[in-house]
C-alpha positions in Angstrom: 0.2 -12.7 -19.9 1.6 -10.7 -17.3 0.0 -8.3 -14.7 1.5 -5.3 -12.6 0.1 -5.4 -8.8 0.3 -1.7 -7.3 0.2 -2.1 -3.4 0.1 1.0 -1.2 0.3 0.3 2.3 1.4 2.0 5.4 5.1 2.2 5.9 5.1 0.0 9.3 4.1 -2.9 6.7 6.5 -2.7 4.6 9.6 -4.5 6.2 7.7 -7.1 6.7 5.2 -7.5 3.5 8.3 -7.4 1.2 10.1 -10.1 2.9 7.4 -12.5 2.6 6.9 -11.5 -0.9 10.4 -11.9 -1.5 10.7 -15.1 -0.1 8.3 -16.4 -1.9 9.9 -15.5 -5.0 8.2 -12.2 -6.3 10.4 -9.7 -7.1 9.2 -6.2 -5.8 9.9 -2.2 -6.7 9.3 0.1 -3.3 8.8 3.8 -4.0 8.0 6.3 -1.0 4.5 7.9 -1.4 2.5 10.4 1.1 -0.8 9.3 1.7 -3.9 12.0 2.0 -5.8 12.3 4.6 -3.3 11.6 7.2 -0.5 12.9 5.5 1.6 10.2 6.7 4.0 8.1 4.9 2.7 5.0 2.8 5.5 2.8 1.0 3.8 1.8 -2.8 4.8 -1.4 -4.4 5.0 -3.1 -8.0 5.0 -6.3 -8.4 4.9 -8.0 -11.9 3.8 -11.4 -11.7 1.6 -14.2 -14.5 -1.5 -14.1 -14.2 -1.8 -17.2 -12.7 0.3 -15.7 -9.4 -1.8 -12.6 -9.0 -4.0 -14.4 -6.4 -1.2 -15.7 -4.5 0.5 -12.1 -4.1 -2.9 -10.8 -3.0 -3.4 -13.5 0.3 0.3 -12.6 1.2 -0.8 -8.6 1.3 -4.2 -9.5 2.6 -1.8 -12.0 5.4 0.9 -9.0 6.2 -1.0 -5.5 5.5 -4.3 -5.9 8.5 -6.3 -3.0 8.7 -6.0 -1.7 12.5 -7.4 1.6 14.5 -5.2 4.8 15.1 -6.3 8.2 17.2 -4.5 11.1 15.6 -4.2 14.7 16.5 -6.4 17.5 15.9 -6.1 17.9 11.2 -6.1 20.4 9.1 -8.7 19.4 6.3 -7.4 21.3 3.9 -9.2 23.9 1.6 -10.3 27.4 2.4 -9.7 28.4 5.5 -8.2 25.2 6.3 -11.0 24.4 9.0 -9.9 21.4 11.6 -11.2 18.8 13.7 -10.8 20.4 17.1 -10.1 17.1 19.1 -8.1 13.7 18.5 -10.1 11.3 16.3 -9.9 7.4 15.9 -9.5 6.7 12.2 -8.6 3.4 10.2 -5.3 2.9 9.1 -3.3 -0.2 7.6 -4.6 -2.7 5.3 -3.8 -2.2 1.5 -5.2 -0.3 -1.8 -4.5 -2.9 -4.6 -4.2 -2.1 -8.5 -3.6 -5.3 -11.1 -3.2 -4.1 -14.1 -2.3 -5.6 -17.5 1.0 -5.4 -19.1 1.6 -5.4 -23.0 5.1 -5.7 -22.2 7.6 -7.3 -19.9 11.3 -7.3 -20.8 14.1 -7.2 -17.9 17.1 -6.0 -19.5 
């Protein structure tokens, strides 16, 4: 059986995460995505792979992806009235949000 890995990670990890990945044989889809808080640009992988490789894909994230600490500018937090933080904050960024998911069906055409 096959699963679908949906990565989104920051767009600084990119280059690099999909070049291991690739040389280690996985093949990989890269869309552009916006993430939410920040509003800053995350770059969102698929990755089809057995069941057997999932793990495998995961370490190589987990190895390229390292959560690391970022001060921003004052934010808008959205809503009403869009209130703000009136100073620079020090927020985590980095690391990955990881989806497997199971696949009914694989053909590549």
């Amino acid at each position: 059986m096959m699963k679908l890995i949906i990565a989104v990670i920051q767009d600084k990890d990119a280059p690099k995460l999909i070049e291991e990945l690739m040389e280690n044989n996985f093949g990989v889809t890269k869309m552009a995505s916006t993430g939410g808080f920040l509003k800053s640009g995350n770059t969102t992988l698929m990755i089809g792979v057995e069941d057997e490789k999932v793990d495998d894909v995961i370490s190589i994230i987990d190895k390229k992806c390292k959560s690391r600490k970022q001060v921003v500018a004052p934010l808008p937090l959205g809503g009403p009235g869009d209130s703000y933080v009136p100073y620079p904050i020090e927020v985590n960024v980095g690391g990955a949000t990881i989806f497997v998911l199971n696949v009914e069906r694989f053909e590549k055409i």
